[in-house]
Backbone as CSV, one residue per row, in Angstrom:
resi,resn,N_x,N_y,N_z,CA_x,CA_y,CA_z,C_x,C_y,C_z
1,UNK,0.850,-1.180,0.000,0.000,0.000,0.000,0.897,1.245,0.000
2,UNK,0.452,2.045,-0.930,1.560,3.461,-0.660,1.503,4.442,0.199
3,UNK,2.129,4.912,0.779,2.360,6.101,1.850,1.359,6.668,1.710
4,UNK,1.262,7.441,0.743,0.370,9.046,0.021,-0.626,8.094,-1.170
5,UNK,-2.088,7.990,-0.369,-3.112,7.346,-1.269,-3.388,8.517,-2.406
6,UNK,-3.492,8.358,-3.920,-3.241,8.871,-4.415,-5.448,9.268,-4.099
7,UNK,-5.295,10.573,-4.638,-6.745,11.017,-4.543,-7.605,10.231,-5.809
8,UNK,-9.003,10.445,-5.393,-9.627,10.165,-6.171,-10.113,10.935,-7.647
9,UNK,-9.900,10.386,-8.369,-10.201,11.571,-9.881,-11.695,12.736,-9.965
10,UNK,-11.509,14.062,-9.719,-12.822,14.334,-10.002,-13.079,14.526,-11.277
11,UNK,-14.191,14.694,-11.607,-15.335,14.144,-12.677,-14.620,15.520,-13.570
12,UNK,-14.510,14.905,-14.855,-14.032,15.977,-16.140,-14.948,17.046,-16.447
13,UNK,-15.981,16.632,-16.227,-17.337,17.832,-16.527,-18.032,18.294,-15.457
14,UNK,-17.893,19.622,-15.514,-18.090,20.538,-14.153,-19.254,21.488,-14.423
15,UNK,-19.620,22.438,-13.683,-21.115,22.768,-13.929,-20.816,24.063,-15.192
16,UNK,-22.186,23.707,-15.314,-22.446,24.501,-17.052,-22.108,26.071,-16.624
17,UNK,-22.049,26.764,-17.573,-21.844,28.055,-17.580,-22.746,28.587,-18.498
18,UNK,-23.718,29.605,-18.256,-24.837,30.076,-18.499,-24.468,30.703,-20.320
19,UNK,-25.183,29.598,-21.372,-25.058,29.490,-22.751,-24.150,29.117,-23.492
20,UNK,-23.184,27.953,-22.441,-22.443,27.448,-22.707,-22.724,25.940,-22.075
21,UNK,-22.643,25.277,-23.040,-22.260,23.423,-22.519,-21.382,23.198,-21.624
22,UNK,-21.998,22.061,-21.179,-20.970,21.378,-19.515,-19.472,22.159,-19.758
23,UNK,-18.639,22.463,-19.207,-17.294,22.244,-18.899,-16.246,21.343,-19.094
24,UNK,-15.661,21.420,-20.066,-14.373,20.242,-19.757,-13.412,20.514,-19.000
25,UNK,-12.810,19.622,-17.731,-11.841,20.238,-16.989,-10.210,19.270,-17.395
26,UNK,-8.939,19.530,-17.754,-8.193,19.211,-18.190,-7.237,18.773,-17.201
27,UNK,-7.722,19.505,-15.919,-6.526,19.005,-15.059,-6.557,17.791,-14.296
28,UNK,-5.359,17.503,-13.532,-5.327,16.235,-13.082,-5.070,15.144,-14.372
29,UNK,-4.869,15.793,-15.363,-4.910,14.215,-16.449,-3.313,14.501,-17.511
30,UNK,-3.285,13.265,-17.915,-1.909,13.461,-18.662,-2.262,13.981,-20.081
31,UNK,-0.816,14.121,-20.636,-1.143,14.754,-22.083,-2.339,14.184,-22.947
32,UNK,-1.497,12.931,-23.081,-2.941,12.179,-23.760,-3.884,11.937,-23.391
33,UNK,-4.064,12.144,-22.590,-5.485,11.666,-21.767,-6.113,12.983,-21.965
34,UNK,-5.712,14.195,-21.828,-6.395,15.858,-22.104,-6.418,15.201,-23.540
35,UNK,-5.832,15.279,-24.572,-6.220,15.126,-25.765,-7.188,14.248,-26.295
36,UNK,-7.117,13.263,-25.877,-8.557,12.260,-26.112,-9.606,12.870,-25.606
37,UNK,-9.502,13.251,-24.447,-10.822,14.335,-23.916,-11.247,14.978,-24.982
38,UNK,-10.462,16.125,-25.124,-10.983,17.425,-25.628,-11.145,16.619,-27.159
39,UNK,-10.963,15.716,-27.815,-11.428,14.643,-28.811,-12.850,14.738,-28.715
40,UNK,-13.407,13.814,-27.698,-13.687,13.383,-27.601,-15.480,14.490,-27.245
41,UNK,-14.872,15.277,-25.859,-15.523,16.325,-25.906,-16.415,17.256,-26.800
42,UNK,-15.264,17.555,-27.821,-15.277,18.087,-29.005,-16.943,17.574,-29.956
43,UNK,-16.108,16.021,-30.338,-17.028,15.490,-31.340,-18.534,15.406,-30.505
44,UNK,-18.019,15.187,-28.716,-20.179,15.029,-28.401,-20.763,16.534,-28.334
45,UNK,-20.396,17.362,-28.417,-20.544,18.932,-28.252,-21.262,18.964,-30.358
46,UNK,-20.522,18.541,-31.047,-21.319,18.268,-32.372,-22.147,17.487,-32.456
47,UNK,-22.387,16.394,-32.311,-23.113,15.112,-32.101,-24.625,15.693,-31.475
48,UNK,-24.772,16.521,-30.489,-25.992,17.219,-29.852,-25.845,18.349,-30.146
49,UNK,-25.210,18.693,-31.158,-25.470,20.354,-31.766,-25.395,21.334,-30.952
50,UNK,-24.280,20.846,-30.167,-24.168,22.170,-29.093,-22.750,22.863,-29.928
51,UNK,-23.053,24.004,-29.742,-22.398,25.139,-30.533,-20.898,25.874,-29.777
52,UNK,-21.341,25.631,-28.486,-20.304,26.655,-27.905,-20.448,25.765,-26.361
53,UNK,-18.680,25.837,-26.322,-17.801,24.802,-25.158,-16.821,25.459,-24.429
54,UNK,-16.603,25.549,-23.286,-15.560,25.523,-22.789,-14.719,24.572,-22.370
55,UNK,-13.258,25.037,-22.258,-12.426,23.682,-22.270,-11.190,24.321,-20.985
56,UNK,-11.384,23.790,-20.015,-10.245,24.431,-18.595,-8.762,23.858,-18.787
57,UNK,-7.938,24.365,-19.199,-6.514,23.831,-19.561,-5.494,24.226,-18.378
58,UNK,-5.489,24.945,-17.405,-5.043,25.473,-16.407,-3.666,26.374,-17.500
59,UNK,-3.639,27.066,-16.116,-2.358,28.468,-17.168,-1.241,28.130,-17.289
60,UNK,-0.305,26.929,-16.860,0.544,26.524,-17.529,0.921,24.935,-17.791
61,UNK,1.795,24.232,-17.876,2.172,22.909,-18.182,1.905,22.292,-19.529
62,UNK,2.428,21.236,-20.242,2.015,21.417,-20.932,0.998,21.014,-22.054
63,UNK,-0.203,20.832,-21.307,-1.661,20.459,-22.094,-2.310,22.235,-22.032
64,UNK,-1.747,23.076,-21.773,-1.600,24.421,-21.709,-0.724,24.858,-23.088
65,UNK,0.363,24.745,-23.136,0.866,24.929,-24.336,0.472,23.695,-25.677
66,UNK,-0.175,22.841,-25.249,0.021,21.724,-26.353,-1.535,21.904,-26.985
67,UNK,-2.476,22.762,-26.158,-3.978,23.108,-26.270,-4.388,24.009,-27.668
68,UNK,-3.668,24.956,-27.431,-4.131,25.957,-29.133,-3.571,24.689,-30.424
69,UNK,-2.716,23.880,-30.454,-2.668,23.264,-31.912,-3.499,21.764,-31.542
70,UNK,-4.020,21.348,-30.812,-5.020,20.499,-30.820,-6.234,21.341,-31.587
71,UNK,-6.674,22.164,-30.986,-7.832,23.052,-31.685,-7.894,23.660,-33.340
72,UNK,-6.262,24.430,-33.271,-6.152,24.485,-34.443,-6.322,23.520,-35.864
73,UNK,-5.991,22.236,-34.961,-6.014,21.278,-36.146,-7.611,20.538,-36.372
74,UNK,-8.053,20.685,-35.309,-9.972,20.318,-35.250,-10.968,20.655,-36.071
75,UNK,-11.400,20.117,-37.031,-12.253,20.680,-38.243,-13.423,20.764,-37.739
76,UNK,-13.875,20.510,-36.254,-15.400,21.043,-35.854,-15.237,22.426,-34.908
77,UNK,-13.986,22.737,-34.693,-13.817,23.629,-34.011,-13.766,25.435,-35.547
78,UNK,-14.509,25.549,-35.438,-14.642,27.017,-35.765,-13.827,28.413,-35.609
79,UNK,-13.913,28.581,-34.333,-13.161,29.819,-33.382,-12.916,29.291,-31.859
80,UNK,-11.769,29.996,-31.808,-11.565,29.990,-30.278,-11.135,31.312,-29.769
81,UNK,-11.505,31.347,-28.272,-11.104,32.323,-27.412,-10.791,32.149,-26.038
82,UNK,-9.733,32.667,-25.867,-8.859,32.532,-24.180,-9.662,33.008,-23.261
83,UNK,-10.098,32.279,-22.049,-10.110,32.815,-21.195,-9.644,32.892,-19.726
84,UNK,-9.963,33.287,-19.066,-9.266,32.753,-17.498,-7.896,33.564,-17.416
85,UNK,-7.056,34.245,-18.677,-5.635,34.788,-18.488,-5.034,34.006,-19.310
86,UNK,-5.862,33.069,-19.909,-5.252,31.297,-20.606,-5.510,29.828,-19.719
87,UNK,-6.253,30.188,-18.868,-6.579,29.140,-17.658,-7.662,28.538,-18.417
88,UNK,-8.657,28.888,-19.498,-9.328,28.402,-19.971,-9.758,28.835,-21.546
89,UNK,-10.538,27.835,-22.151,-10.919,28.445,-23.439,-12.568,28.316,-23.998
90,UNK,-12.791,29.044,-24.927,-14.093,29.278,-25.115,-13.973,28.984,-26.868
91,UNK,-14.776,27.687,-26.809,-14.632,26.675,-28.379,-16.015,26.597,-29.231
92,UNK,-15.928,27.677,-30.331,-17.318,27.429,-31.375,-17.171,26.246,-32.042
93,UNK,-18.042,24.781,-31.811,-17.746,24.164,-32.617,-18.858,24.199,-33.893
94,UNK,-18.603,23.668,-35.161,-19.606,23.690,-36.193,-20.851,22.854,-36.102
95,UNK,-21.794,23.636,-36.900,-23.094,22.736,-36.723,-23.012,21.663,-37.532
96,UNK,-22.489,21.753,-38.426,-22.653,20.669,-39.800,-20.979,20.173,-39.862
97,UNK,-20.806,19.239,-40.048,-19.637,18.892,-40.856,-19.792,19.481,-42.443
98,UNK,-18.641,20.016,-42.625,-18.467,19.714,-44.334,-18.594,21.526,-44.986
């Protein structure tokens, strides 16, 4: 058994923000694991035609720096905008593919 029980994971999706879909929260998770998220995130935010996401990347490390070219490269992602100082972001995704 280890010294320091490691904590329990809280839940990736945190409460909604008024005209915006659930929350994705990024921290606590490894690179890939933020990237499959915000994947993943991404495509159910299209899937129910929700338009506009936030995504919590915290302000530094680096799923913080590795965050704008995940998005950039996302063909449902539309626009983005920083918020939090860069602690978080605000993601138009598209209604339609194509």
């Amino acid at each position: 058994m280890p010294l320091f029980p490691r904590p329990k994971p809280r839940p990736m999706v945190i409460a909604a923000v008024p005209g915006w879909s659930p929350t994705l929260d990024l921290h606590d998770l490894t690179l890939v694991q933020a990237h499959a998220a915000t994947l993943a995130h991404i495509q159910q935010a299209h899937a129910r035609h929700q338009r506009k996401i936030i995504v919590i990347t915290g302000r530094s490390g680096l799923i913080a720096k590795e965050f704008p070219t995940w998005i950039q490269l996302n063909p449902l992602v539309t626009k983005s905008a920083i918020l939090n100082g860069g602690g978080a972001w605000k993601l138009w995704v598209k209604k339609k593919l194509g």
